[in-house]
C-alpha distance (Angstrom), angle and dihedral (degrees) to the residues before:
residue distance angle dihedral
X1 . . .
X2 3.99 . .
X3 3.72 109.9 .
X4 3.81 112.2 -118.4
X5 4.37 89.8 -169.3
X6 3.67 122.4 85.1
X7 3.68 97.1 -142.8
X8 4.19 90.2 -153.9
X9 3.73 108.1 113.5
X10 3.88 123.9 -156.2
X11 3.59 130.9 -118.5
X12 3.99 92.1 -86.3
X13 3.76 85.9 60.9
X14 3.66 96.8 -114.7
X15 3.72 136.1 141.6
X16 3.85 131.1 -111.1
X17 3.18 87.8 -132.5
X18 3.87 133.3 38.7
X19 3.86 114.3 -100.8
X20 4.25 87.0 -138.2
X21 3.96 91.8 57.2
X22 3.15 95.5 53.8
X23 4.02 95.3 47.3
X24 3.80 83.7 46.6
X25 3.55 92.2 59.0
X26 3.65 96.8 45.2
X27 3.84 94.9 51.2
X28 3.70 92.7 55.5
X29 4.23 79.3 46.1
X30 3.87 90.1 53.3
X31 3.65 89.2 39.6
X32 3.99 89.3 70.5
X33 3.64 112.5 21.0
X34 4.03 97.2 85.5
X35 3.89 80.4 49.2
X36 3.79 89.8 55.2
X37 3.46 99.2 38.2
X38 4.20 89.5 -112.6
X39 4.26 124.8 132.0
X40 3.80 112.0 -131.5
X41 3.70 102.0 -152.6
X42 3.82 124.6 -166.0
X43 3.96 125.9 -174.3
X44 4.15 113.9 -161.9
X45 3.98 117.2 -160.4
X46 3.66 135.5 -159.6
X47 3.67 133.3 178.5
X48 3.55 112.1 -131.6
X49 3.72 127.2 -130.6
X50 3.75 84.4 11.1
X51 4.16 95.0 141.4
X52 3.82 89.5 50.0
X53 3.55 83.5 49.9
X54 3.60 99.2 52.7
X55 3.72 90.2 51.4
X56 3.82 97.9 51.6
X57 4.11 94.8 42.0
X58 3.98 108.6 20.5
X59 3.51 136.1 -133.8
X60 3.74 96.6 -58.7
X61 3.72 91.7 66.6
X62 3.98 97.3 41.0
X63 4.09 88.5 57.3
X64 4.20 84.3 46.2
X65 4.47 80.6 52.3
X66 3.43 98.4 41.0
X67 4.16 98.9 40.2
X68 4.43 83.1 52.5
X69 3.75 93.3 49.0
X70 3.91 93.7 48.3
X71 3.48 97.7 46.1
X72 3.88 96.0 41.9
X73 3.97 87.9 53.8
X74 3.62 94.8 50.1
X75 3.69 96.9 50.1
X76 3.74 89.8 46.1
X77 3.41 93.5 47.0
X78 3.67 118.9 23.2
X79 3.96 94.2 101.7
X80 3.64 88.4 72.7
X81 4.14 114.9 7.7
X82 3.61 143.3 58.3
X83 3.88 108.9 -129.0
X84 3.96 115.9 -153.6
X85 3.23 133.4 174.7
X86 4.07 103.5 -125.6
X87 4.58 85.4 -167.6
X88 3.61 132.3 -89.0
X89 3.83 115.2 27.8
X90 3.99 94.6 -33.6
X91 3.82 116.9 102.6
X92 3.96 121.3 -179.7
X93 3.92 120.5 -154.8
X94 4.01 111.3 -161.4
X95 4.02 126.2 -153.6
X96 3.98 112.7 -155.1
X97 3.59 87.9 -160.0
X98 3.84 125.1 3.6
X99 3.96 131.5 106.5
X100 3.96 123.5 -102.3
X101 3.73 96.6 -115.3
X102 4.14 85.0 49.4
X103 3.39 86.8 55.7
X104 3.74 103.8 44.1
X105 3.90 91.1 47.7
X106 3.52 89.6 51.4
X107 4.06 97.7 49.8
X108 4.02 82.6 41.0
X109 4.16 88.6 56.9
X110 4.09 82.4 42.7
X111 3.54 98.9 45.1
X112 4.22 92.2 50.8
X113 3.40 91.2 46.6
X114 4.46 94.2 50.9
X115 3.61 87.3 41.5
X116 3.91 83.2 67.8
X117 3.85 93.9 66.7
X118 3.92 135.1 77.2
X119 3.58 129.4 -153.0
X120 4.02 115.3 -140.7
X121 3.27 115.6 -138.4
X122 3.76 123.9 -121.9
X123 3.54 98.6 -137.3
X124 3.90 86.1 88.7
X125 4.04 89.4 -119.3
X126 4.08 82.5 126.4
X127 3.66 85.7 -136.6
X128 3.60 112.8 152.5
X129 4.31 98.7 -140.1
X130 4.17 102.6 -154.1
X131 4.40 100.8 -139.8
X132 3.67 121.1 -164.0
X133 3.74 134.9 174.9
X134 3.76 140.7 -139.9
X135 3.82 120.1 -141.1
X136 3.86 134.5 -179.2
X137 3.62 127.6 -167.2
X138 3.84 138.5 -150.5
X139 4.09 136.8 161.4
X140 3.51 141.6 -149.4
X141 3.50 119.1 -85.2
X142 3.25 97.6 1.6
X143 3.94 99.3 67.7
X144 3.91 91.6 16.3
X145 3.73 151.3 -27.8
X146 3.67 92.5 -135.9
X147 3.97 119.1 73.8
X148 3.82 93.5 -149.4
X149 4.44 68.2 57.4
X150 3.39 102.2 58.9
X151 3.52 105.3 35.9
X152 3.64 86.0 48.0
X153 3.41 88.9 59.5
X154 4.47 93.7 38.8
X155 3.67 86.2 57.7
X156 3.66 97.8 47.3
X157 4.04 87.9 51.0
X158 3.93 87.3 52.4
X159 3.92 90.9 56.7
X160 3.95 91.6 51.3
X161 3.67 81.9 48.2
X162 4.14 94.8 58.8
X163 4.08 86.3 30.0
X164 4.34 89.8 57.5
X165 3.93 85.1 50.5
X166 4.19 109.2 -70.4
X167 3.79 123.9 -103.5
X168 4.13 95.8 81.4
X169 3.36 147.2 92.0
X170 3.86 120.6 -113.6
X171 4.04 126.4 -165.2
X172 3.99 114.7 -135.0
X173 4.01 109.8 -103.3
X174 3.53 137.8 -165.3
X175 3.58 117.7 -66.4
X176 3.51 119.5 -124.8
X177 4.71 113.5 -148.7
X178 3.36 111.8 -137.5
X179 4.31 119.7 -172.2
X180 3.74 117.0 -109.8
X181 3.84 109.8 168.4
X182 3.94 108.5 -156.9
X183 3.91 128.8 170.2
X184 3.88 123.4 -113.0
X185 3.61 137.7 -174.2
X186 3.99 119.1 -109.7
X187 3.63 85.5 -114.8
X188 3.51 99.5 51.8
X189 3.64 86.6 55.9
X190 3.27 106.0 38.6
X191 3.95 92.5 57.6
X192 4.24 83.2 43.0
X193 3.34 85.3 59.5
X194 3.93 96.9 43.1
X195 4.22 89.5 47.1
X196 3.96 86.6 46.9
X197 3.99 87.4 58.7
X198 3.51 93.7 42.2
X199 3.32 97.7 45.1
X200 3.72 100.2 38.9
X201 3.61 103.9 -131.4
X202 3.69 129.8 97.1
X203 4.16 127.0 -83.0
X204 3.89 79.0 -124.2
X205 4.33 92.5 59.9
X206 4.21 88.2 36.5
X207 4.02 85.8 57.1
X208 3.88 106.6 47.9
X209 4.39 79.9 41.9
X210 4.03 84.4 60.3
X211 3.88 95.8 44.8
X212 3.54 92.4 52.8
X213 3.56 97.2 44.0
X214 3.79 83.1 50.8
X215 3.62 96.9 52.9
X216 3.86 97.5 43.9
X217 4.48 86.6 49.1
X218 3.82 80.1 59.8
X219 3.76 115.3 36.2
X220 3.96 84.1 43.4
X221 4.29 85.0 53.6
X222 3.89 79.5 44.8
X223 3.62 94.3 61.0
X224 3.63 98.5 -130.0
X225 4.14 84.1 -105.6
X226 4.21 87.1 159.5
X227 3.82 94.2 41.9
């Protein structure tokens, strides 16, 4: 599908368009693709070392990163994506209607071909500053029906991909449960129960939301300085 987002960010680093409409839109997307029989495909990116970077080269030279990046995704990808930038140094690109091995062999092709390109500094050191980018990639309804799902399950593949050495582009897997008895308060699970009804998911789906909400508050406070 035609892109309807101009990828190019301003100098205050924010997006054309808000990160939450386009999530909105893609929910109701995911909502009805398993119905009609389509694969909702979404594609998250994140520079690595991109902290460390800011340190060494200031803000100047992030924008200079950031403003390449955006504009090289949306002219790779604008015949068929939505790219959004979801805040800091993380971009997602969504596909409406493609498969997740499409998608990965695309942002593979993409990935080789930005890997190619430096970024000079503007600190006049003349030192050309090699930038690279993780990405992990899931679909709807294979990985999920959910979006909070599936980009659960995109970011997850994007940590394997800076764990296995950074610089690649990993495809969302099966997640394997693992047992971790904690202690809660009656009231924290009697109003887990009541947002489970209301929401109509399970107290198991409303948990795993909260611990990654948790752990993005923090490694975002964090600065991502290893990622």
């Amino acid at each position: 599908m035609a892109s309807v987002l101009d990828s190019k960010i301003d100098p205050s680093g924010e997006p054309i368009l808000p990160y939450a409409s386009v999530m909105s839109e893609l929910e109701t997307q995911m909502a009805s693709a398993e119905h009609d029989g389509r694969t909702v495909s979404l594609a998250v990116i994140d520079l690595d070392g991109f902290g460390r970077f800011n340190e060494e080269h200031g803000s100047e030279a992030c924008d200079a990163v950031l403003l390449r990046l955006a504009n090289e995704l949306q002219t790779a990808f604008s015949d068929a994506g939505k790219v959004v930038r979801c805040g800091g140094d993380a971009f997602t690109v969504v596909f409406r209607n493609a498969e997740k091995e499409d998608v990965f062999l695309r942002m593979e092709t993409f990935r080789q071909r930005f890997v190619h390109g430096a970024v000079e500094p503007v600190d006049g050191d003349g030192v050309l500053y090699p930038i690279t980018f993780s990405a992990g990639v899931a679909a709807c309804p294979e990985d999920g029906t959910r979006l909070q799902d599936v980009m659960r399950k995109a970011v997850d593949a994007v940590y394997r991909a800076k764990v296995l050495g950074r610089n690649r582009v990993c495809l969302a897997r099966e997640e394997k449960m693992v047992t971790k008895t904690v202690h809660y308060t009656q009231g924290q699970l009697a109003g887990l129960q009541r947002l489970a009804k209301r929401m109509g998911v399970s107290e198991a789906d409303l948990l795993r939301e909260g611990l990654d909400d948790l752990l993005r508050k923090y490694n975002s406070r964090a600065g991502h300085k290893e990622s």
